[in-house]
Backbone atoms as SQL, in Angstrom:
CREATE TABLE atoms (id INTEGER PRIMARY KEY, chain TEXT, resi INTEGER, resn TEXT, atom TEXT, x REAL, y REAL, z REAL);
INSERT INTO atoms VALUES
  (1, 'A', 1, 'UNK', 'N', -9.040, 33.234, 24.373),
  (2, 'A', 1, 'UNK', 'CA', -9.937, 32.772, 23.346),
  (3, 'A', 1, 'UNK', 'C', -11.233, 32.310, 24.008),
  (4, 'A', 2, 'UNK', 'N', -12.114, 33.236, 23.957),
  (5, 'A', 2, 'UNK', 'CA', -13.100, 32.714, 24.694),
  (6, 'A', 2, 'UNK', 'C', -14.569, 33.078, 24.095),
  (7, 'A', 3, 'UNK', 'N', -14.285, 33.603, 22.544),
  (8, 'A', 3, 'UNK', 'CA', -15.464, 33.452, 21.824),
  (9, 'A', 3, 'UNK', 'C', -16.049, 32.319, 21.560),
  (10, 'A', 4, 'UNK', 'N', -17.206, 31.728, 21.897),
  (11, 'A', 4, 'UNK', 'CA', -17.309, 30.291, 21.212),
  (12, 'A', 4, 'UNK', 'C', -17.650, 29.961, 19.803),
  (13, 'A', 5, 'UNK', 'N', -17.967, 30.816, 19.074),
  (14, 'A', 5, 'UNK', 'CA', -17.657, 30.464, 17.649),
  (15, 'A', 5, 'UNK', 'C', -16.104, 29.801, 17.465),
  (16, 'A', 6, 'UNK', 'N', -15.376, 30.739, 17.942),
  (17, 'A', 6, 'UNK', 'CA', -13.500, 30.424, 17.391),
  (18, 'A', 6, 'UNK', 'C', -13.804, 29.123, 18.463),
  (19, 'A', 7, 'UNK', 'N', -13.408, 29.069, 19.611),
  (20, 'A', 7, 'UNK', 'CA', -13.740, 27.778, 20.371),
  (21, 'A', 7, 'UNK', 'C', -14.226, 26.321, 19.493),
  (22, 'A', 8, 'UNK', 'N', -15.254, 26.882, 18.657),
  (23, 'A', 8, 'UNK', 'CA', -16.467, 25.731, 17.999),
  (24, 'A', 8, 'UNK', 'C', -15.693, 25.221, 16.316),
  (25, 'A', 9, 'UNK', 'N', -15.292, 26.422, 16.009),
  (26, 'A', 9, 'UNK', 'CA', -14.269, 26.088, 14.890),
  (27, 'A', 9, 'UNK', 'C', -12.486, 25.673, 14.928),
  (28, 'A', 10, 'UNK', 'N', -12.357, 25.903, 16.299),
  (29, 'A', 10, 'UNK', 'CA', -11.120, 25.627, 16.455),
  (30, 'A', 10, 'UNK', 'C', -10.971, 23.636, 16.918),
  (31, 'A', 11, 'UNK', 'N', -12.145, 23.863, 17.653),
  (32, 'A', 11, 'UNK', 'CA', -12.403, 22.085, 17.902),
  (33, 'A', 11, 'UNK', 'C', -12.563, 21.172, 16.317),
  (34, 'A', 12, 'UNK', 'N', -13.836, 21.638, 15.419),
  (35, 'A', 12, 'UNK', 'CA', -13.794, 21.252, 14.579),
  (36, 'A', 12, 'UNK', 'C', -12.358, 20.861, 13.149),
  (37, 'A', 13, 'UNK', 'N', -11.669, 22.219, 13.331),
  (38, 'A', 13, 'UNK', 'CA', -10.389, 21.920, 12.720),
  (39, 'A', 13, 'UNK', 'C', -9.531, 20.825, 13.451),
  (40, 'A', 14, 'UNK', 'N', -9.746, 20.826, 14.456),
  (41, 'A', 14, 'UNK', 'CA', -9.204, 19.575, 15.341),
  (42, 'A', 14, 'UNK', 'C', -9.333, 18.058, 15.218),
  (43, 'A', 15, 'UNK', 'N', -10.907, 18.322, 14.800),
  (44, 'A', 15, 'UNK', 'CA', -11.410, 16.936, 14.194),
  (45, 'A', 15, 'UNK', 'C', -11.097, 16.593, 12.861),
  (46, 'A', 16, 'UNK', 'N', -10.981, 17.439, 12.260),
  (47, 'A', 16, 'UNK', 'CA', -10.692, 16.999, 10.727),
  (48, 'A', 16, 'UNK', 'C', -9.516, 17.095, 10.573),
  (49, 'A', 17, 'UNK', 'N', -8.545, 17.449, 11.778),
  (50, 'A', 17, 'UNK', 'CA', -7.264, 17.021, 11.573),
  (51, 'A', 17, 'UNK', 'C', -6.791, 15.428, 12.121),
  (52, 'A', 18, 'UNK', 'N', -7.505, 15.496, 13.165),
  (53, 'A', 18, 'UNK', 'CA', -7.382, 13.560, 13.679),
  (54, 'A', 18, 'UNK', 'C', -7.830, 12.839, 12.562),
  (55, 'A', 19, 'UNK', 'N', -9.093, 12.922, 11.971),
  (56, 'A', 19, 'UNK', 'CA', -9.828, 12.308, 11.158),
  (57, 'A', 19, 'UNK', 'C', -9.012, 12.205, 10.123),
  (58, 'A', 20, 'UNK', 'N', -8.027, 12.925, 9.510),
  (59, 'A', 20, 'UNK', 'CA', -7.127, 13.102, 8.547),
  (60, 'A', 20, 'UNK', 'C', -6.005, 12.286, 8.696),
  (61, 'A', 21, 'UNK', 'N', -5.187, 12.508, 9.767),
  (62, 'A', 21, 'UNK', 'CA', -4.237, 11.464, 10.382),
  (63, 'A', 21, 'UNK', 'C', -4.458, 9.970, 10.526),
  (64, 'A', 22, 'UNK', 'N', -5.602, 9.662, 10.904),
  (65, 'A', 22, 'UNK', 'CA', -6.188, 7.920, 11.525),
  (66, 'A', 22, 'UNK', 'C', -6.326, 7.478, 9.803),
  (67, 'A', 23, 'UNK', 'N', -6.924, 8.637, 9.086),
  (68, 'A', 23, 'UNK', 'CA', -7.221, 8.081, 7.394),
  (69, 'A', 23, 'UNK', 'C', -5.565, 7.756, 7.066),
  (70, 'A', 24, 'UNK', 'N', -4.779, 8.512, 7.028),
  (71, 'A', 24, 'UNK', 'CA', -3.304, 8.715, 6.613),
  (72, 'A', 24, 'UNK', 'C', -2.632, 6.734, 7.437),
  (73, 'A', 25, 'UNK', 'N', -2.915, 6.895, 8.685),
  (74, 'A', 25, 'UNK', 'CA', -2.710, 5.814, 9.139),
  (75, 'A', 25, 'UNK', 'C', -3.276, 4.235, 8.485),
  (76, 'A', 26, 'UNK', 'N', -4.307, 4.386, 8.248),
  (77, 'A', 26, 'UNK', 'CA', -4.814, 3.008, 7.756),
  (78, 'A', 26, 'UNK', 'C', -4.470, 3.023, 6.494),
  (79, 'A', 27, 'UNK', 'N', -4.412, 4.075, 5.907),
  (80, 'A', 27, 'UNK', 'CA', -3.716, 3.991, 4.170),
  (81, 'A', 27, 'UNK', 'C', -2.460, 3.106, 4.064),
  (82, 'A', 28, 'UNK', 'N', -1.649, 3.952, 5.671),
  (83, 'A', 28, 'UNK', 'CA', -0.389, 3.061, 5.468),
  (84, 'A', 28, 'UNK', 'C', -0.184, 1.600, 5.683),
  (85, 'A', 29, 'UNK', 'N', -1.309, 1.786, 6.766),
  (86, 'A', 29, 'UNK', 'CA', -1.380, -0.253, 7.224),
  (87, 'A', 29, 'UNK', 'C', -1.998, -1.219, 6.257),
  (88, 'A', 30, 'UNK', 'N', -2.594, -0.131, 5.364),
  (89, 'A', 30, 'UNK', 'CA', -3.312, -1.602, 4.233),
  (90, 'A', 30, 'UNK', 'C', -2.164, -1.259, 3.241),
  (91, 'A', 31, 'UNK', 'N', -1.432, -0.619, 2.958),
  (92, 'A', 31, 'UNK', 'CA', -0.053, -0.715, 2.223),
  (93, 'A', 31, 'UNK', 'C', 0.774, -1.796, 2.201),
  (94, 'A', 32, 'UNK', 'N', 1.245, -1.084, 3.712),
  (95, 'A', 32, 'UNK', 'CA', 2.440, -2.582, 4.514),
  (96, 'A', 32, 'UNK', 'C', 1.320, -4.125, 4.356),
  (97, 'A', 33, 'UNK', 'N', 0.358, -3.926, 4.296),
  (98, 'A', 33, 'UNK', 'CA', -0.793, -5.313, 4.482),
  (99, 'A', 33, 'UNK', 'C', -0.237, -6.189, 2.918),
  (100, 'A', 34, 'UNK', 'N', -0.402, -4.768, 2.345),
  (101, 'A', 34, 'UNK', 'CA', -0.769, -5.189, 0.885),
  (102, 'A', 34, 'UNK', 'C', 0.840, -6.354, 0.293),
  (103, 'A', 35, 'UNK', 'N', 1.902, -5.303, 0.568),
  (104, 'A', 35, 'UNK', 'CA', 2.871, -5.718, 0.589),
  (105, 'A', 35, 'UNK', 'C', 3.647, -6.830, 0.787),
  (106, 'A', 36, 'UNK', 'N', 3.689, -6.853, 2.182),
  (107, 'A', 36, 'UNK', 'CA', 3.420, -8.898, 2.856),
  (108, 'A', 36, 'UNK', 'C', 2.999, -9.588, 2.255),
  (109, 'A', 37, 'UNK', 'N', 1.535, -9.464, 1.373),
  (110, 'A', 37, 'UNK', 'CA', 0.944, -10.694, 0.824),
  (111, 'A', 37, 'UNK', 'C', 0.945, -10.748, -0.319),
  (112, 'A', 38, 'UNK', 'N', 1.676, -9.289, -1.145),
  (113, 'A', 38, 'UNK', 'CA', 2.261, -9.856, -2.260),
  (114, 'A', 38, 'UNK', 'C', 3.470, -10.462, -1.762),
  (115, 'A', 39, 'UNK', 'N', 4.127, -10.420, -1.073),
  (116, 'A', 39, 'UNK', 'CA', 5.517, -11.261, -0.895),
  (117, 'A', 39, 'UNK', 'C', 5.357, -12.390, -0.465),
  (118, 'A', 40, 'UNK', 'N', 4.555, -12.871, -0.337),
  (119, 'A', 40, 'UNK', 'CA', 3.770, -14.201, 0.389),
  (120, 'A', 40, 'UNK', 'C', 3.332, -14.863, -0.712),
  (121, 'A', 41, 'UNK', 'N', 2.616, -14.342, -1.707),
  (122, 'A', 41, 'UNK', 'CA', 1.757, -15.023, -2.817),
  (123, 'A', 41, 'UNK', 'C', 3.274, -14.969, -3.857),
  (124, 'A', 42, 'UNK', 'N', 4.361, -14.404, -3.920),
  (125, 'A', 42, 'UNK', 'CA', 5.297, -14.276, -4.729),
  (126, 'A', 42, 'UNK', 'C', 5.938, -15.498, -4.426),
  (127, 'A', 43, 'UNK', 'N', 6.218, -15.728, -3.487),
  (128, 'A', 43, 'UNK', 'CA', 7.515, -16.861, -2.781),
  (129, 'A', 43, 'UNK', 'C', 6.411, -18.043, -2.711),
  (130, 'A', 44, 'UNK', 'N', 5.084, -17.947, -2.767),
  (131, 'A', 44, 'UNK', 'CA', 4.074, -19.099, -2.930),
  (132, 'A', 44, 'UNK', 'C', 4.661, -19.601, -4.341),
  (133, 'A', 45, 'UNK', 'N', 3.958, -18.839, -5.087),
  (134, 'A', 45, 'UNK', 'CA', 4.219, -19.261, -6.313),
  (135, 'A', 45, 'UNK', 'C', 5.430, -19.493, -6.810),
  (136, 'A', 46, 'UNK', 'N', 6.373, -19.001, -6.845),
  (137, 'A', 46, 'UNK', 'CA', 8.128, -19.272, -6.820),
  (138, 'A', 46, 'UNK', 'C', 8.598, -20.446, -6.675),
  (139, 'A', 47, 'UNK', 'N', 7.670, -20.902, -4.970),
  (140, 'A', 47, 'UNK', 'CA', 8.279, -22.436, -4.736),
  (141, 'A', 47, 'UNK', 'C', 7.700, -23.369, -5.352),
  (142, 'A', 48, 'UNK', 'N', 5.818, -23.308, -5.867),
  (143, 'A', 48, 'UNK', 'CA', 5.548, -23.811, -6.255),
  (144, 'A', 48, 'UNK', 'C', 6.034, -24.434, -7.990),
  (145, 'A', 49, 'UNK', 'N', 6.191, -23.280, -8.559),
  (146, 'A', 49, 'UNK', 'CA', 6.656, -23.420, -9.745),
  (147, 'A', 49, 'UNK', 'C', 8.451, -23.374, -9.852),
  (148, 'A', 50, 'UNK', 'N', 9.199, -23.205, -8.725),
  (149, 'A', 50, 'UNK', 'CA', 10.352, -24.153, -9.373),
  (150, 'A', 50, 'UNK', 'C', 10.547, -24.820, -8.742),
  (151, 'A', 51, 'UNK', 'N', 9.995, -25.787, -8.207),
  (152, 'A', 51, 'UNK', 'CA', 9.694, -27.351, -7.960),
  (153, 'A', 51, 'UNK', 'C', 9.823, -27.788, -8.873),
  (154, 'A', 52, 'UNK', 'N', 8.786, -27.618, -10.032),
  (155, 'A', 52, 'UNK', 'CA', 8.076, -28.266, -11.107),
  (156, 'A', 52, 'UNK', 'C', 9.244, -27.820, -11.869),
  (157, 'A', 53, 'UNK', 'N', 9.787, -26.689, -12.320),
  (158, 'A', 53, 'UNK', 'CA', 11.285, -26.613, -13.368),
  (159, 'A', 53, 'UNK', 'C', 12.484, -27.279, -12.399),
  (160, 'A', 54, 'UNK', 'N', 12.305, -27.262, -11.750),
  (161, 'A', 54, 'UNK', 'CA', 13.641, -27.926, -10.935),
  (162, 'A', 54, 'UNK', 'C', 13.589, -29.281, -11.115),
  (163, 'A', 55, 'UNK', 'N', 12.628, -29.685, -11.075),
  (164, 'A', 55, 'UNK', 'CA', 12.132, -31.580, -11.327),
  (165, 'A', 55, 'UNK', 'C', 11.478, -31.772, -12.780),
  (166, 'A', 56, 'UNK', 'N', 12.159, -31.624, -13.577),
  (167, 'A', 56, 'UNK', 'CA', 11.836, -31.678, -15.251),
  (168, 'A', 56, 'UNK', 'C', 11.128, -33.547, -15.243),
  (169, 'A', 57, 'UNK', 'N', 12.080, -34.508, -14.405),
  (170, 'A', 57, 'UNK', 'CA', 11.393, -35.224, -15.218),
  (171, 'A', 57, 'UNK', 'C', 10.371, -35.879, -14.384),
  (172, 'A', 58, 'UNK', 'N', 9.828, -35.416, -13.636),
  (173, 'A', 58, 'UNK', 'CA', 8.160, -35.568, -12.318),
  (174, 'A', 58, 'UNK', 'C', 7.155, -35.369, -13.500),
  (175, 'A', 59, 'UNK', 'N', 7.632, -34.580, -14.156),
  (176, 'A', 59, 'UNK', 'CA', 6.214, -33.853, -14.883),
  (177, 'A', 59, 'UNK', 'C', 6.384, -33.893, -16.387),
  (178, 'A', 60, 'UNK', 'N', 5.185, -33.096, -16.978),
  (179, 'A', 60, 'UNK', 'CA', 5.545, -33.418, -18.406),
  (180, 'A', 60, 'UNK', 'C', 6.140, -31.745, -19.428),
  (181, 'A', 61, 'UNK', 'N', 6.136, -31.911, -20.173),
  (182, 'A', 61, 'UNK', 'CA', 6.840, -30.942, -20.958),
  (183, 'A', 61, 'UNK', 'C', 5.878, -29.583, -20.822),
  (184, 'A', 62, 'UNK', 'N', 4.584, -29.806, -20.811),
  (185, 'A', 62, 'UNK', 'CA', 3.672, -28.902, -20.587),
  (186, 'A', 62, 'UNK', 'C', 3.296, -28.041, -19.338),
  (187, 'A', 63, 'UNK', 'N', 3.093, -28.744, -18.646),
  (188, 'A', 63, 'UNK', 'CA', 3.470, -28.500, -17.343),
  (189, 'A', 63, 'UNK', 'C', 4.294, -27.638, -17.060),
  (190, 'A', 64, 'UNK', 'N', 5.848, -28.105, -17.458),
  (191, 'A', 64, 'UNK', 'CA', 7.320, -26.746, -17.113),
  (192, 'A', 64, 'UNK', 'C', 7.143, -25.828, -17.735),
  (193, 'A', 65, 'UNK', 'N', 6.527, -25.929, -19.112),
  (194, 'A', 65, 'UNK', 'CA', 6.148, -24.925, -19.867),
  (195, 'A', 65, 'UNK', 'C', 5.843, -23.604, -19.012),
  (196, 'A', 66, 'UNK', 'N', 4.385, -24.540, -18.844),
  (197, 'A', 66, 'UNK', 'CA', 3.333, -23.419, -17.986),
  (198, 'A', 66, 'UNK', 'C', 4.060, -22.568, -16.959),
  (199, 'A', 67, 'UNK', 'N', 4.770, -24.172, -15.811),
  (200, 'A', 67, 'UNK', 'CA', 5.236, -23.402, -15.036),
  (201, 'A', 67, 'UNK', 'C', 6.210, -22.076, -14.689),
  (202, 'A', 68, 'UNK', 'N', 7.099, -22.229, -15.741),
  (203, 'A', 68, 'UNK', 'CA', 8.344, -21.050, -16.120),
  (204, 'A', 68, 'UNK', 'C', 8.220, -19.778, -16.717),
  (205, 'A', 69, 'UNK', 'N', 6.659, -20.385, -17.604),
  (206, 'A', 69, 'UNK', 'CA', 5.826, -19.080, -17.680),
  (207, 'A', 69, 'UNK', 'C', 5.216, -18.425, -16.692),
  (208, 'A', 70, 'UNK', 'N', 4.773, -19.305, -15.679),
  (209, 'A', 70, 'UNK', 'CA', 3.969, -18.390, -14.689),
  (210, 'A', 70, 'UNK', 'C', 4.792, -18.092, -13.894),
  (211, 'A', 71, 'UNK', 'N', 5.723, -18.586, -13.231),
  (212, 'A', 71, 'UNK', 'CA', 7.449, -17.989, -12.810),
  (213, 'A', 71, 'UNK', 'C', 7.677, -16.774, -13.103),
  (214, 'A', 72, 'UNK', 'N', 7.563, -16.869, -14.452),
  (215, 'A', 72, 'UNK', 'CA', 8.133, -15.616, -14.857),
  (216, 'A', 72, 'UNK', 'C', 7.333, -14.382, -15.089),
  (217, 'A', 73, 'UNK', 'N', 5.763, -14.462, -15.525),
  (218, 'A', 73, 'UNK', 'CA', 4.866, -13.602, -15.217),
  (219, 'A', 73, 'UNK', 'C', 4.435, -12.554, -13.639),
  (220, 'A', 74, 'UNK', 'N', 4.559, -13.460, -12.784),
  (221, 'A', 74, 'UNK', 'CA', 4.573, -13.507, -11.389),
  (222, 'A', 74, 'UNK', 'C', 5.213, -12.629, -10.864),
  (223, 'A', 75, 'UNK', 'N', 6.687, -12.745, -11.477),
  (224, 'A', 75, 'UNK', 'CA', 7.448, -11.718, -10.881),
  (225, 'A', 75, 'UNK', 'C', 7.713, -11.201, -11.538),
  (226, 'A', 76, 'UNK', 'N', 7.392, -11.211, -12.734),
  (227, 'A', 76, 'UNK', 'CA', 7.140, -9.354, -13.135),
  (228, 'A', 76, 'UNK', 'C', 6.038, -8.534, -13.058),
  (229, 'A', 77, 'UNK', 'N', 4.880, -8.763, -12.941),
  (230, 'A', 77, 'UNK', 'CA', 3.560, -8.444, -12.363),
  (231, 'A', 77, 'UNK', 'C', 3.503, -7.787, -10.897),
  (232, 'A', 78, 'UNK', 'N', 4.304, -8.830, -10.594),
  (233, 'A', 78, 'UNK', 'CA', 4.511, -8.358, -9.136),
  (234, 'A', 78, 'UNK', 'C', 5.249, -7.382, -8.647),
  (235, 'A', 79, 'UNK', 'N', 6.372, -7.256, -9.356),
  (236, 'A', 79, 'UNK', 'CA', 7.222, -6.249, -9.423),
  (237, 'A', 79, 'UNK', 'C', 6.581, -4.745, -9.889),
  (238, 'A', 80, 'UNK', 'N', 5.975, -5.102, -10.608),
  (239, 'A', 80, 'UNK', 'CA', 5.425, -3.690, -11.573),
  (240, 'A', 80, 'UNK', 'C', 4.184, -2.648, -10.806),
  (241, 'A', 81, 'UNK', 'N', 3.777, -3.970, -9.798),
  (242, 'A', 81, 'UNK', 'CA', 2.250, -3.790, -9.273),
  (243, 'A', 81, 'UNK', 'C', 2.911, -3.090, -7.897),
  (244, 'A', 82, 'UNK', 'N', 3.985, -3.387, -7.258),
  (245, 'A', 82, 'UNK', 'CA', 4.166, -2.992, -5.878),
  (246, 'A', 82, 'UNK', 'C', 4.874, -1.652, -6.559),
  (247, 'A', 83, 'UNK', 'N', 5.745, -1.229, -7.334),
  (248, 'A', 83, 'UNK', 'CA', 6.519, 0.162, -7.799),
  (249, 'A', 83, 'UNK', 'C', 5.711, 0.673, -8.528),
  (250, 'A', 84, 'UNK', 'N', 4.063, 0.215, -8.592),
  (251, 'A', 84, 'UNK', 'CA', 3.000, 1.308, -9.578),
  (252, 'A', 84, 'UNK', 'C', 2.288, 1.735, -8.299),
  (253, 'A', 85, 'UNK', 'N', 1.698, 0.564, -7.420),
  (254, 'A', 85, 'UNK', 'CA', 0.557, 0.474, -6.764),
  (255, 'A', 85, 'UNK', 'C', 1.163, 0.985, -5.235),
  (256, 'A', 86, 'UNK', 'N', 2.240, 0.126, -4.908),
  (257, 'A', 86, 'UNK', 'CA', 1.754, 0.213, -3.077),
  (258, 'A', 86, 'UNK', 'C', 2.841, 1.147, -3.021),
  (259, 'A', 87, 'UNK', 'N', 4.122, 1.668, -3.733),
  (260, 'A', 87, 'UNK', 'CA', 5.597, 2.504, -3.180),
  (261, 'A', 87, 'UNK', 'C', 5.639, 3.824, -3.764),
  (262, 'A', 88, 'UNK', 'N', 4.464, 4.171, -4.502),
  (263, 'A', 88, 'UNK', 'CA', 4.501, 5.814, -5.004),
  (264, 'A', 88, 'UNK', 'C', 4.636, 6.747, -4.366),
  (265, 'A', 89, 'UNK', 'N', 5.503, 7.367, -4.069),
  (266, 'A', 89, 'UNK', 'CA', 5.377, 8.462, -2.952),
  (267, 'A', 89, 'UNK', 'C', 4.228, 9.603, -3.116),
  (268, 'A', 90, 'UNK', 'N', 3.842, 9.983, -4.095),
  (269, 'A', 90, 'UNK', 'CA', 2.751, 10.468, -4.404),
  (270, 'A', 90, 'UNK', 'C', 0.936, 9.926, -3.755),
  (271, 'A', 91, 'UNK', 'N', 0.953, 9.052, -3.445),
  (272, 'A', 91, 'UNK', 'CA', 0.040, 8.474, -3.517),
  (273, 'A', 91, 'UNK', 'C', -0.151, 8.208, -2.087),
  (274, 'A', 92, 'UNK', 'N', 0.506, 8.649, -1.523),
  (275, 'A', 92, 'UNK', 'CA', 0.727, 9.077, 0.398),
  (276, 'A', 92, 'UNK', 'C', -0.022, 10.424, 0.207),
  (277, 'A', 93, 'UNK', 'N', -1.340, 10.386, 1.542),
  (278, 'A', 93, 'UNK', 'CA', -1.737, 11.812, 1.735),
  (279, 'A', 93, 'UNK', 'C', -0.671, 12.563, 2.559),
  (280, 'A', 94, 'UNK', 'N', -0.821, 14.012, 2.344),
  (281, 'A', 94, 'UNK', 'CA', 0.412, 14.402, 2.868),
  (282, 'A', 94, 'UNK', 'C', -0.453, 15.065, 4.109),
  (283, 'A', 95, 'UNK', 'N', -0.127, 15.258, 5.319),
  (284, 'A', 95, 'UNK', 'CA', -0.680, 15.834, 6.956),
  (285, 'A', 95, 'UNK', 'C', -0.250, 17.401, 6.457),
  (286, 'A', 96, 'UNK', 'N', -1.417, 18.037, 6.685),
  (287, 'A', 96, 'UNK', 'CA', -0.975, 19.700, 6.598),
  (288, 'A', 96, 'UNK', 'C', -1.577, 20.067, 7.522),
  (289, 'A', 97, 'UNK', 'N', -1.388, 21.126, 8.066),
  (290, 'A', 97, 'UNK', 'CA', -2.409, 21.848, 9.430),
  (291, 'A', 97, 'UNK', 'C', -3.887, 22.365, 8.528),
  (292, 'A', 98, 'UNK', 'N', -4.830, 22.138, 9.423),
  (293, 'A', 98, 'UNK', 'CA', -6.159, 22.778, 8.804),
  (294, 'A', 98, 'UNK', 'C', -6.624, 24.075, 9.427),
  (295, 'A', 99, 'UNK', 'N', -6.121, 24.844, 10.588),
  (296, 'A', 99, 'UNK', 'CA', -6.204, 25.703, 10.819),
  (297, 'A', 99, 'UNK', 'C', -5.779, 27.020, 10.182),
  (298, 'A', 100, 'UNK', 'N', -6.993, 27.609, 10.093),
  (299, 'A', 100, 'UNK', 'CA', -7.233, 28.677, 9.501),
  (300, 'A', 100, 'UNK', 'C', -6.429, 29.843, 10.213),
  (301, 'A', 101, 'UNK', 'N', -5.175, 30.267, 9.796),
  (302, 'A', 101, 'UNK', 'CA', -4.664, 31.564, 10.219),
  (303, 'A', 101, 'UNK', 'C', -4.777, 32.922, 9.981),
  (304, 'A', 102, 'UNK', 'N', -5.510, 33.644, 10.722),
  (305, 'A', 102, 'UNK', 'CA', -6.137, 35.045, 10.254),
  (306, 'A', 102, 'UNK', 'C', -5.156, 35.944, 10.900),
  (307, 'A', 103, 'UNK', 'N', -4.249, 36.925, 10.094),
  (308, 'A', 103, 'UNK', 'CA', -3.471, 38.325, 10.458),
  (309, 'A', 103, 'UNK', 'C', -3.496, 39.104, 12.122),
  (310, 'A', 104, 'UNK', 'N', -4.968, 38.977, 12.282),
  (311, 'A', 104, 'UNK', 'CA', -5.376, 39.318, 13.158),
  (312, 'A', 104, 'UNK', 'C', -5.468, 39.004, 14.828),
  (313, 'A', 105, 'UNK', 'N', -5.286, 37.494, 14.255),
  (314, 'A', 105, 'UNK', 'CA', -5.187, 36.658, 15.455),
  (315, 'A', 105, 'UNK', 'C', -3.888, 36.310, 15.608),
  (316, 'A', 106, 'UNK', 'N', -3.389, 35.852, 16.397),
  (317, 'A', 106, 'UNK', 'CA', -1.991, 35.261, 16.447),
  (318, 'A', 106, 'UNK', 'C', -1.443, 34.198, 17.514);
């Protein structure tokens, strides 16, 4: 192979295949990112608010209210948001080769 056109396009498919991969890569790390800190902001709020239902009489009726509501919003929001948003398998780029295969060449 020692035309440099094929040479010049064979590098370039090269690049837009790394460039493709490192994208594929950070997709996944702000995923797993994303993930953690919903599980972080979940178990935040969890402890925070059943404190407050766990200790009915610290606080007032309004208060547990709120809190058991937002308990319970929380983790279903949360739930809905990580099996819509961050675990779709669809929503992963998929790595394909970008090289162009011509009959001719082999």
């Amino acid at each position: 192979m020692n035309d440099p056109r094929a040479l010049e396009q064979l590098r370039q498919e090269r690049e837009t295949f790394d460039h493709s991969k490192a994208e594929v890569a950070q997709w996944s790390r702000l995923r797993l990112i994303m993930g953690y800190a919903g599980i972080a902001a979940l178990l935040g709020v969890a402890v925070v608010s059943g404190i407050i239902v766990l200790n009915p009489n610290r606080y007032p009726t309004g208060v547990i209210t709120v809190a058991a509501t937002t308990w319970l919003v929380d983790i279903l929001s949360l739930s809905v948001s990580i099996f819509k948003l961050v675990l779709p398998q669809g929503s992963a780029t998929r790595l394909k080769p970008v090289t162009i295969v011509r009959p001719d060449r082999r």
